[in-house]
C-alpha positions in Angstrom: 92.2 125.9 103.9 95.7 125.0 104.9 95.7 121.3 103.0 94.1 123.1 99.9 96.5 122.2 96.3 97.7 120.6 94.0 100.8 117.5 95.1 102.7 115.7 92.5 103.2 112.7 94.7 105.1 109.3 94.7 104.0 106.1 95.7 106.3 103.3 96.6 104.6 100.1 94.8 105.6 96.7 94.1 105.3 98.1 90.4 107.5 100.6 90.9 107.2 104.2 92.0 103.8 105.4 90.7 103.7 109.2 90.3 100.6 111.2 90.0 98.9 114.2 90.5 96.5 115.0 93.7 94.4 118.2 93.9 93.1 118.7 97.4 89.7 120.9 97.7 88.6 121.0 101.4 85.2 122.3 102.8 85.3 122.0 106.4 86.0 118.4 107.7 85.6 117.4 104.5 87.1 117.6 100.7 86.9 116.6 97.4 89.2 116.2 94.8 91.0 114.1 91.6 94.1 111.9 91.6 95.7 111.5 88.1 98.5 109.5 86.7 100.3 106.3 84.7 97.2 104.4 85.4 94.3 106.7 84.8 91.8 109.7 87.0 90.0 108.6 89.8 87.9 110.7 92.0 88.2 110.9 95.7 85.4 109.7 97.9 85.1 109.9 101.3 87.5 112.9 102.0 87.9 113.9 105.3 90.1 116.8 106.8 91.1 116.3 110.0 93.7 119.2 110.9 96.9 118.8 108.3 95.7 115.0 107.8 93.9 114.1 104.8 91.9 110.6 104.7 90.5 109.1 101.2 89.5 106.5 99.2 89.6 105.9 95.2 88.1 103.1 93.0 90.6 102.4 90.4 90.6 99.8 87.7 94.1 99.6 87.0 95.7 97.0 87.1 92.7 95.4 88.8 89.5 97.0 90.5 90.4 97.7 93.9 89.0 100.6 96.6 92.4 102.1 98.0 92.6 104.0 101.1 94.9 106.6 101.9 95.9 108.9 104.9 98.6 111.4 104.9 100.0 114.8 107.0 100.3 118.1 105.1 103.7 119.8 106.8 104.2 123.2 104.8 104.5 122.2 101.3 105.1 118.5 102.0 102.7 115.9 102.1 103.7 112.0 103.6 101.4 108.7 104.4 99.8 105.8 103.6 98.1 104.3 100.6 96.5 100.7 101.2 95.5 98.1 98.6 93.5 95.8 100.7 95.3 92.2 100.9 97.9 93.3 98.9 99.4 95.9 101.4 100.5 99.6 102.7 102.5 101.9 100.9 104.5 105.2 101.4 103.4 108.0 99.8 105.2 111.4 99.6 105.0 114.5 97.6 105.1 118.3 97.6 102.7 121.1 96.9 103.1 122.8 93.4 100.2 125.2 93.6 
């Protein structure tokens, strides 16, 4: 599908820019997938395809155990949106395709 790849991404934290690695896999309205980076793997759960938008969430552990959700558009090569982190916010992510 169109939103199928691999996206090094950034995310605009309070800690700092947190770069990682997103590989998309969609089947139909949904997909599956792994984000990796500074602070570890996590699988994605509840991936949804909806057109070029992308909606998922991830368990993490670090810093803290938190579920973050996350939306974005894929535009060609270029992915932009939103990762959330409950109380503490919304942040901008961004990235580009690299396979």
């Amino acid at each position: 599908m169109a939103v199928d790849g691999v996206y090094e991404t950034v995310v605009k934290s309070p800690m700092g820019d947190q770069k990682a690695t997103l590989t998309v896999k969609a089947d139909g309205g949904s997909w599956t997938g792994t984000q990796v980076g500074a602070m570890g793997t996590a699988e994605i759960t509840d991936g949804v395809v909806d057109g070029d938008t992308i909606k998922w969430s991830m368990n993490i552990t670090v810093p803290m155990p938190m579920t973050l959700t996350n939306e974005a558009t894929i535009d060609g090569d270029t992915i932009t949106g939103t990762v959330t982190a409950g109380a503490f916010g919304s942040f901008p992510l961004t990235g580009t395709r690299v396979s």
